[in-house]
PABA-275071 format. One record per residue (C-alpha): residue in three letters; x, y, z. Coordinates in steps of 0.5 Angstrom, whole numbers, plus 500, padded with zeros to 3 digits. Example, Ala and Ser with C-alpha at 12.3 -4.5 7.8 and 13.67 -1.06 7.14 Angstrom:
// PABA-275071
ala525491516
ser527498514
// end
This chain:
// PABA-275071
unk488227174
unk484221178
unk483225184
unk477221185
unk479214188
unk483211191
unk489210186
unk491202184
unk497199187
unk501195181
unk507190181
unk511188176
unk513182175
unk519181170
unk524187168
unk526185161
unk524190155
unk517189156
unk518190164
unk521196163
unk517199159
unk511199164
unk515201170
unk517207165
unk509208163
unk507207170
unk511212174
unk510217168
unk503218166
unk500212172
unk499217177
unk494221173
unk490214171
unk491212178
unk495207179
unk501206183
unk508202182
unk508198189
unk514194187
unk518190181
unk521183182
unk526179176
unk529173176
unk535176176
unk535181182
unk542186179
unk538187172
unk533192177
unk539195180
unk541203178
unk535205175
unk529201180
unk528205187
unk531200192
unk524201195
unk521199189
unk525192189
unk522186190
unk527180192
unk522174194
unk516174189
unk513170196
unk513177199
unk508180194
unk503181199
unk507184203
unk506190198
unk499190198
unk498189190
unk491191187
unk494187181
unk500184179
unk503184171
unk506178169
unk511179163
unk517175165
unk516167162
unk510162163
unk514159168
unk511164173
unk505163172
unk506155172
unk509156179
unk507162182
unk500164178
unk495161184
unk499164190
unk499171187
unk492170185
unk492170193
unk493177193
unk492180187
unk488181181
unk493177175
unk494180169
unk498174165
unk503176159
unk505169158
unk499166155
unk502160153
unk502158160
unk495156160
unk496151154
unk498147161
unk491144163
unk494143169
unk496151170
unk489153168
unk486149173
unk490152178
unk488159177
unk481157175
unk481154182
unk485160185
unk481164183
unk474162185
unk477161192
unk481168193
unk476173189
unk481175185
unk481175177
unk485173171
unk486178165
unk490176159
unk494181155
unk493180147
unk500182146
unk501182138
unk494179137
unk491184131
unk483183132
unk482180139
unk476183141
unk473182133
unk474174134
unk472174141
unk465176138
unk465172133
unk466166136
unk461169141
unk456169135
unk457161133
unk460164127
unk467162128
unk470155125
unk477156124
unk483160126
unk491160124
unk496164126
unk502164122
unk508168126
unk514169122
unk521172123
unk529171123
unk531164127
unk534169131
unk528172134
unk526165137
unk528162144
unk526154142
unk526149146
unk525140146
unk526138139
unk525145136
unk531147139
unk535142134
unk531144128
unk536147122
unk533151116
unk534148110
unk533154106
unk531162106
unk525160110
unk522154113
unk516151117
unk518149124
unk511148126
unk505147124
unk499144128
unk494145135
unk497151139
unk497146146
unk502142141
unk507148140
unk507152147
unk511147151
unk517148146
unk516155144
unk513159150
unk515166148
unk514165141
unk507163142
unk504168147
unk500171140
unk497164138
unk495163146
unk492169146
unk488167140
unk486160142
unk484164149
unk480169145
unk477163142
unk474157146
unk470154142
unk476152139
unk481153144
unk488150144
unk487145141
unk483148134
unk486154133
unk492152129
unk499156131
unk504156125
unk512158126
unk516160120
unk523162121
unk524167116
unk531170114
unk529176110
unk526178117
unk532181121
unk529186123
unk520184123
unk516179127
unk510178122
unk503175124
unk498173120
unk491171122
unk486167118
unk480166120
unk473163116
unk466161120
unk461156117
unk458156110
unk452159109
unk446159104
unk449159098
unk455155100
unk460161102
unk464162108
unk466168111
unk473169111
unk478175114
unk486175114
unk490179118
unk497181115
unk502185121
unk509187120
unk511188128
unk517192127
unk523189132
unk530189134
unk534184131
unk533178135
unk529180139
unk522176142
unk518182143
unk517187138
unk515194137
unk507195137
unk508189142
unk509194148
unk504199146
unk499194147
unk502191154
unk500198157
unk493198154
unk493191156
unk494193163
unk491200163
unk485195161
unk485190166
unk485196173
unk478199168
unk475192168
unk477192176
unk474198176
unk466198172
unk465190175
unk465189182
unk465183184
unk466181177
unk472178173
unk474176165
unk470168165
unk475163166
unk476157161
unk471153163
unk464158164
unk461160158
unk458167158
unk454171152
unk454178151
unk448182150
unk446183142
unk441187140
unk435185145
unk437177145
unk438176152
unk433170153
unk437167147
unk444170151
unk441166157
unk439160155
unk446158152
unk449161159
unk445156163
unk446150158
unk453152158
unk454152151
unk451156144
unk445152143
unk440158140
unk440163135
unk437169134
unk434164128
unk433158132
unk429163137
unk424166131
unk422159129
unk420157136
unk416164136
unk413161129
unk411154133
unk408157139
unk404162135
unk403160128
unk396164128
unk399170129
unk401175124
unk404180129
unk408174134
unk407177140
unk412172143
unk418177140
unk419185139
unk416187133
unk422190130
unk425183129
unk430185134
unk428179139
unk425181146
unk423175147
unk418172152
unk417166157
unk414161152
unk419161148
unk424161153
unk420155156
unk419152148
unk426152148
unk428148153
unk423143152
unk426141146
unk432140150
unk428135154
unk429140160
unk423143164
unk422151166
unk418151173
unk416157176
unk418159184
unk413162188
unk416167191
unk412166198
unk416160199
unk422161203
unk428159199
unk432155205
unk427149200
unk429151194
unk434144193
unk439147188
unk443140188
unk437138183
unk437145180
unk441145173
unk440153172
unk436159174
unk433164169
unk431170172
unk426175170
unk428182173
unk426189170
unk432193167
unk433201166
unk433203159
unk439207158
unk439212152
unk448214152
unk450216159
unk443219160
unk438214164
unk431215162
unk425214167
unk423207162
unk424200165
unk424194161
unk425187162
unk432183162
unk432175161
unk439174167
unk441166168
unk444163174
unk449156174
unk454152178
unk460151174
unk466147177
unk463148185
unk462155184
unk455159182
unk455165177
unk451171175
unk452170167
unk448176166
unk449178159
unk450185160
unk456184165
unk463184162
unk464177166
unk461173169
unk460175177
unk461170182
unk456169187
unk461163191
unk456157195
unk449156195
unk449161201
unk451166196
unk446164190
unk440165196
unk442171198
unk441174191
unk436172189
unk433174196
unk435181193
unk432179187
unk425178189
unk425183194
unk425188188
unk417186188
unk418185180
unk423179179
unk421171176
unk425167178
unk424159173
unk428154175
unk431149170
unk431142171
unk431135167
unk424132167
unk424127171
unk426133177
unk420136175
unk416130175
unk418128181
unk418135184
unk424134187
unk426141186
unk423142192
unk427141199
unk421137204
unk420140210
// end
């Protein structure tokens, strides 16, 4: 039992299949994972009545503070996160279960904003999505080109709106869409969720690359049907690689939600209360922040591409800036002998000379209220990181690439061995990280800057 914390206080908002299904699971098996069931709101109220606790329900969703929610659970319909989204985000973690929502740049920039103001994150349920995590890396690695997702069942499975609405089938199966998701989610928000989440899962395609097709099939009474196709760019010899998913979701007849679906909501959420768990201060990257994971030893490659905000460099890329900047070497001292990267500050200040940018070390003996961050693009940071071997934590230190930028206003901790990326708020914030960073006596700190910055040394507040 999770007798060692504080249990997680949950809202749900929306009380249809899925909503019941959740509240089934958290009052049934939430106590042993420590989570708690604070209240449950639907759009229509008398839907809760016999088989929610009075106390359980609540009437005004504008009331949810009230109930002092760890996290809210969208899985009522996008127009709750279109109306709400940002005023829950006031009080609570959200987990969204209509992704279609954020097809709206409107919606998305309000949440984005929200939570950058309030400190709270926003999680995204995969829902039928077979393979979120694998496209999430891909895409992560530059190795992504295309994405399609076909969703396919009986016409009565469908709740359409706008010109799709009025679409008849001219046989036993028919194309009703075929096009960029943005286009789709608007006129089939609760058919779309899986091929948002795709879109999500994948932002260097986004909505408007990753291609959504919706069929209405007759043969499909009782199935909804995904098919994911992905390929990413040729390589040496001329070939692409190429994965497609084929899955039978088991439904109801004319039901939107099919049955492996519900599973996977619960997952989604028991998911979302352990990312709040193992990332303090951390949340999933909202649309607009780039943030790399940590692969093999490539941190530096990781950290150039969080601070410039884009992928930029390669593992590739990296080794042949090694080649340049020690061509005489046979064993390159600038990267790991085991070719796994390790890379050192030359080949880090290399990199971004090529980019017509300029690394300049921070001497630690001035104060930081002269670092002018407004001249500032980024920071990269060298810092001393333990070696871990399992959960065993071996008496080893070795050094860890970290980059810090502002993005929107608000600057981040893109370390490549955060889940997320952390936020550190104003340039109040930034200094005192890393006034906590340099006081650990072992970190470096460069700052990277155009040229002209550099040359005029402007990265330096007068006294």
């Amino acid at each position: 039992m999770a007798l060692d914390r504080v249990p997680r206080k949950v809202g749900i908002v929306g009380y249809g299949r899925l909503g019941q299904s959740l509240v089934s699971h958290l009052l049934t098996q939430g106590p042993e994972l420590g989570l708690e069931l604070v209240f449950v709101w639907n759009r229509d109220p008398g839907r809760m009545a016999g088989s929610i606790p009075p106390s359980l329900q609540l009437q005004n969703l504008a009331a949810l503070g009230e109930r002092h929610p760890d996290l809210v659970v969208e899985v009522a319909h996008p127009k709750i996160i279109q109306e709400s989204g940002a005023e829950i985000l006031r009080y609570a973690n959200l987990l969204v279960g209509s992704p279609s929502a954020l097809a709206d740049q409107a919606t998305e920039r309000q949440l984005l904003e929200a939570s950058h103001r309030w400190g709270h994150a926003v999680f995204v349920a995969r829902g039928a999505l077979w393979g979120a995590e694998d496209i999430t890396r891909l895409d992560e690695a530059g190795g992504l080109q295309s994405l399609r997702v076909t969703m396919a069942t009986h016409p009565d499975g469908f709740r359409l709106e706008g010109p799709l609405a009025t679409m008849r089938s001219t046989g036993p199966r028919a194309v009703l869409y075929e096009g960029p998701v943005r286009g789709l989610c608007p006129h089939a928000p609760r058919n779309s969720n899986t091929m948002a989440a795709a879109a999500l899962a994948a932002p260097s395609l986004g909505f408007d690359r990753v291609i959504g097709v919706l069929v209405a099939d007759f043969s499909l009474k009782n199935m909804h049907v995904v098919d994911v196709e992905l390929s990413g760019p040729p390589g040496p010899t001329g070939q692409s690689f190429a994965v497609h998913t084929h899955r039978e979701n088991p439904a109801e007849p004319g039901a939107v939600t099919g049955s492996a679906t519900v599973t996977t909501f619960w997952r989604s959420l028991v998911g979302a209360e352990d990312g709040m768990s193992q990332a303090p201060g951390a949340q999933p990257s909202p649309p607009s922040v780039y943030h790399e994971r940590q692969r093999l030893e490539l941190c530096a490659v990781h950290a150039l591409n969080n601070v410039l905000q884009q992928q930029l460099f390669s593992q590739e890329a990296a080794d042949e800036i090694c080649k340049r900047v020690g061509p005489d070497s046979r064993l390159n001292p600038h990267r790991s002998l085991l070719g796994t990267g390790n890379y050192d500050v030359n080949v880090i200040m290399a990199a971004l000379q090529g980019q017509g940018l300029a690394a300049v070390w921070w001497d630690r003996r001035r104060s930081l209220s002269q670092l002018a961050l407004p001249r500032v693009l980024g920071l990269i940071l060298n810092l001393p990181s333990p070696v871990s071997l399992g959960l065993l934590s071996l008496p080893l230190r070795r050094r860890h690439w970290v980059a810090l930028r502002q993005v929107d206003g608000v600057y981040y901790n893109l370390d490549s061995k955060l889940r997320a990326p952390e936020v550190l708020g104003d340039e109040d914030g930034v200094r005192a990280f890393l006034a906590a960073a340099l006081a650990q006596g072992l970190c470096e700190v460069l700052l990277v800057v155009t040229k002209e910055v550099e040359e005029q040394g402007s990265w330096l507040q007068a006294d």
